[in-house]
C-alpha positions in Angstrom: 38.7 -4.7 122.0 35.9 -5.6 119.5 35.9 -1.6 118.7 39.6 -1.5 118.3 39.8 -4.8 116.1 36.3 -3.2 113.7 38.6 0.1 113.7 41.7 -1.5 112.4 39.9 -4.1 109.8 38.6 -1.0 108.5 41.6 0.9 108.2 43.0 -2.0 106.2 40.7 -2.1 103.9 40.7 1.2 103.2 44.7 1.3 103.0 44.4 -1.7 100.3 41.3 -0.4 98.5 42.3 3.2 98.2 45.1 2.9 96.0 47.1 5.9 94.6 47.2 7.2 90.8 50.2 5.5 89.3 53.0 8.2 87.2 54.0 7.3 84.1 56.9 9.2 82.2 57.5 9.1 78.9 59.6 7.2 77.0 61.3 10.1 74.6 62.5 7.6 72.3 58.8 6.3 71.4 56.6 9.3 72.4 56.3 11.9 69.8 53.3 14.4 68.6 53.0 14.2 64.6 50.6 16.2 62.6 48.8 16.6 58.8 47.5 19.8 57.2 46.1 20.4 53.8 48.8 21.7 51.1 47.6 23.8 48.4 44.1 22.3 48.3 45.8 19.1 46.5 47.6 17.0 49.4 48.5 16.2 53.2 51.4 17.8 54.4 52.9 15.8 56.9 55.5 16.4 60.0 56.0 15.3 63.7 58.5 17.1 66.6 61.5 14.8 67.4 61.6 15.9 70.8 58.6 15.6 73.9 58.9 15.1 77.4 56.3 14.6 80.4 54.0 12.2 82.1 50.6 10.6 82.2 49.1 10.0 85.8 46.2 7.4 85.5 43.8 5.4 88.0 41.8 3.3 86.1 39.9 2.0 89.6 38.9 5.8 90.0 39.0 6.8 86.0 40.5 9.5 86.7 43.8 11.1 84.5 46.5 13.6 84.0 48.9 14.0 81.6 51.6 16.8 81.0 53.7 17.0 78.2 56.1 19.7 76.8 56.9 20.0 73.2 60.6 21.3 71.7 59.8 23.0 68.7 63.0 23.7 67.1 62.3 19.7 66.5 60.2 20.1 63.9 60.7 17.9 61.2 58.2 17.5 57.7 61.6 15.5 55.9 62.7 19.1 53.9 64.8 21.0 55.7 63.8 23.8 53.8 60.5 23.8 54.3 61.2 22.9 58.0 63.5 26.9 58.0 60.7 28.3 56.1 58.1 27.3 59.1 60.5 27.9 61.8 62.7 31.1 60.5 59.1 32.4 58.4 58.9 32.9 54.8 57.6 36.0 51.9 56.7 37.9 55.2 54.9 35.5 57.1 55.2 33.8 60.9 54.7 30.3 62.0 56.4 29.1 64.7 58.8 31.4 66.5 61.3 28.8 68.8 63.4 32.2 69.9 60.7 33.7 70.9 58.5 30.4 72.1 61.0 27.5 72.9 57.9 25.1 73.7 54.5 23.7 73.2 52.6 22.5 76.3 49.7 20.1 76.7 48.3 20.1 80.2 44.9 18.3 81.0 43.2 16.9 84.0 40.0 15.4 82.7 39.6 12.0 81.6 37.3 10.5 79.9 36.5 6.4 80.0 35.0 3.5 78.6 35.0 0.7 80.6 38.2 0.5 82.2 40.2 1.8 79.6 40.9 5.8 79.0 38.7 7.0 75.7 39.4 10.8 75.7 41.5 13.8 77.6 41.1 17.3 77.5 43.1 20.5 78.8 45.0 23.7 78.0 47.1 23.4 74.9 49.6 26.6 74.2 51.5 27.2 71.0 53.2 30.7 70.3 52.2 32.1 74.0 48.4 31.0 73.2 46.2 28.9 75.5 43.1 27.6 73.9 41.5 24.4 75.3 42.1 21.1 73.3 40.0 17.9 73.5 41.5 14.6 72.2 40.2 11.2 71.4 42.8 8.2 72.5 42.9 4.9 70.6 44.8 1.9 70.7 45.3 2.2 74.7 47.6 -1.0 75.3 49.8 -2.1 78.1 52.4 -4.9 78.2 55.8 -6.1 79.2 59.1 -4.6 77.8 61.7 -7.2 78.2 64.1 -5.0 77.4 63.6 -2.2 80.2 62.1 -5.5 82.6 58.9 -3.3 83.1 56.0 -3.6 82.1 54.9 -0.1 79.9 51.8 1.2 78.5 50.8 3.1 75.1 47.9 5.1 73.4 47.4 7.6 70.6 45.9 10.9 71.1 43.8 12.2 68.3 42.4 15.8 68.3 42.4 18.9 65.8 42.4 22.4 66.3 42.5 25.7 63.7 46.6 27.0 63.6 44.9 30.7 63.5 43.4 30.4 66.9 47.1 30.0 67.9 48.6 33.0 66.2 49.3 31.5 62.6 47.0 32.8 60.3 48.9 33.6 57.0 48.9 31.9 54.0 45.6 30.7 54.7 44.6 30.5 51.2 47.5 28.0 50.2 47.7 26.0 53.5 45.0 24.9 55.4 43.5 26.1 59.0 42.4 22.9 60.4 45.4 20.9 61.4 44.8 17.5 62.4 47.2 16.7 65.6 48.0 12.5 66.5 50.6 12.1 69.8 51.9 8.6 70.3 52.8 8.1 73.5 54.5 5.0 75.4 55.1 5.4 79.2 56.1 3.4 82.3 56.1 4.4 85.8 58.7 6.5 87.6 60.4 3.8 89.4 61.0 1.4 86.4 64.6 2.0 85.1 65.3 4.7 82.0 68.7 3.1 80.7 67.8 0.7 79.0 68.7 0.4 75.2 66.9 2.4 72.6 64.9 -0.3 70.6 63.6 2.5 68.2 
């Protein structure tokens, strides 16, 4: 009986101990990856995608993460709708992004990096135009509250990293547009069981 009794107060403690990585999805309304590239040697050019989907799976007991996200990139948006065709539809010869061809952009990564309790950095596979190269960024601003208007409580982060657009297949006009692009993704996320219909406070 004292066996039994040791077994069980050990199985309970493991059961309440042991707890499972929580899924977050994203919040397409909030969540969106924006980016900055030199312009002529003079200025930033600036733009973001309008449309992202996914999920980040986190255990901050284990520090351990996931995170998925998928990119539209017919989205694009730099505010000119001319320069937006010229980088979608190519321009004086030259390819950028090719959304017949390649629909989407994908981040996928499964290592997580922490300080403390809170997530710090996240690496994984990033493909753009059919390319996989690995990707490393730093996250900032890691925050979790209450959302009184979806009556759960979400969390948020920005993702920081950079990468070179002719590892992925875009290397023209490299004399009047920079290679190094820096890359921020804002995310805000709640778990899979709080409700999605709530109203857009964007």
């Amino acid at each position: 009986m004292r066996r039994f009794v040791s077994l069980l107060s050990g199985l309970l403690w493991l059961s309440t101990t042991a707890a499972e990585p929580l899924r977050y999805q994203l919040d397409p309304d909030h969540s969106y990856p924006h980016f900055s590239i030199r312009h002529l040697g003079i200025s930033a050019l600036q733009g973001r995608f309008n449309k992202m989907a996914g999920w980040v799976e986190l255990d901050q007991e284990a520090k351990t993460g996931r995170l998925e996200i998928t990119v539209e990139v017919g989205s694009l948006d730099t505010g000119m709708p001319a320069r937006d065709r010229n980088l979608l539809k190519g321009v004086f010869g030259t390819t950028f992004f090719e959304p017949d061809k390649y629909p989407h952009m994908q981040f996928r990564a499964s290592e997580m990096g922490f300080d403390g309790e809170l997530p710090a950095s996240i690496s994984g596979e990033l493909t753009i135009q059919g390319i996989t190269r690995t990707a490393a960024f730093q996250i900032r601003q890691f925050n979790c509250a209450f959302n009184p208007l979806r009556l759960a409580k979400g969390c948020g982060a920005q993702a920081v990293g950079k990468i070179k657009r002719s590892d992925f297949g875009m290397g023209g006009m490299l004399s009047l547009i920079g290679d190094e692009v820096e890359l921020i993704i804002d995310l805000e996320a709640y778990p899979e069981h709080a409700g999605h219909d709530r109203p857009n406070t964007k």
